[in-house]
N, C-alpha and C positions, 0 to 999 in steps of 0.2 A: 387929684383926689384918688386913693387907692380903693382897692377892694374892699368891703367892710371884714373884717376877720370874725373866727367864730369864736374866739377866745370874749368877745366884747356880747357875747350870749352868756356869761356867767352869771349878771346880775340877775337875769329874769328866770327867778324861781317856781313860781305859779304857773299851773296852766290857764287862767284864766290872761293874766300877764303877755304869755305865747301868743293866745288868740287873738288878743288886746291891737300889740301892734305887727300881726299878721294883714288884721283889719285896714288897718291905718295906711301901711304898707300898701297894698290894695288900692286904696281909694287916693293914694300920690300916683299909683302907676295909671290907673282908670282918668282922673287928671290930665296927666303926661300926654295919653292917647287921646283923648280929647281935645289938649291944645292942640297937638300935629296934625289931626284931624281939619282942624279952622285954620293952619297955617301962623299958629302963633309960635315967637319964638320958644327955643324947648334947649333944655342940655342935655343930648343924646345917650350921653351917658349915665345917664340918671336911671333911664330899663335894665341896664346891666346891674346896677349896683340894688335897684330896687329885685329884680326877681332875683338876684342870689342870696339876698338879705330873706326873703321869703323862703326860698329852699333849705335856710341855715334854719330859721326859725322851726319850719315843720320838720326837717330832722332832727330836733332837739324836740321837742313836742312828742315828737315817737320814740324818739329813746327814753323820754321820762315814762313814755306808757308802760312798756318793758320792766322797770321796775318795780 
């Protein structure tokens, strides 16, 4: 599975959209921590791909502010 790319942030026009699955985002990685927490199985690689997906998202969010 690769990196998520920022090109695939095109669709999401809105800021509310941003926020949307900023949120979501979030509460997969909150999840994630959770299971590792209880020792349930986890795909570790799922933190990388979830916080850079998040970082993509709020630098797009602050570029749209800018405008």
């Amino acid at each position: 599975m690769s990196l998520p790319k920022y090109k695939e942030l095109l669709i999401l026009k809105s800021k509310e959209e941003i926020n949307q699955e900023i949120f979501l985002l979030q509460k997969k990685l909150f999840d994630l921590r959770l299971k590792r927490s209880i020792n349930q199985k986890i795909k570790p690689h799922l933190f990388r791909h979830y916080k850079r997906r998040i970082a993509q998202l709020n630098f797009k969010k602050s570029s749209n502010l800018k405008k």
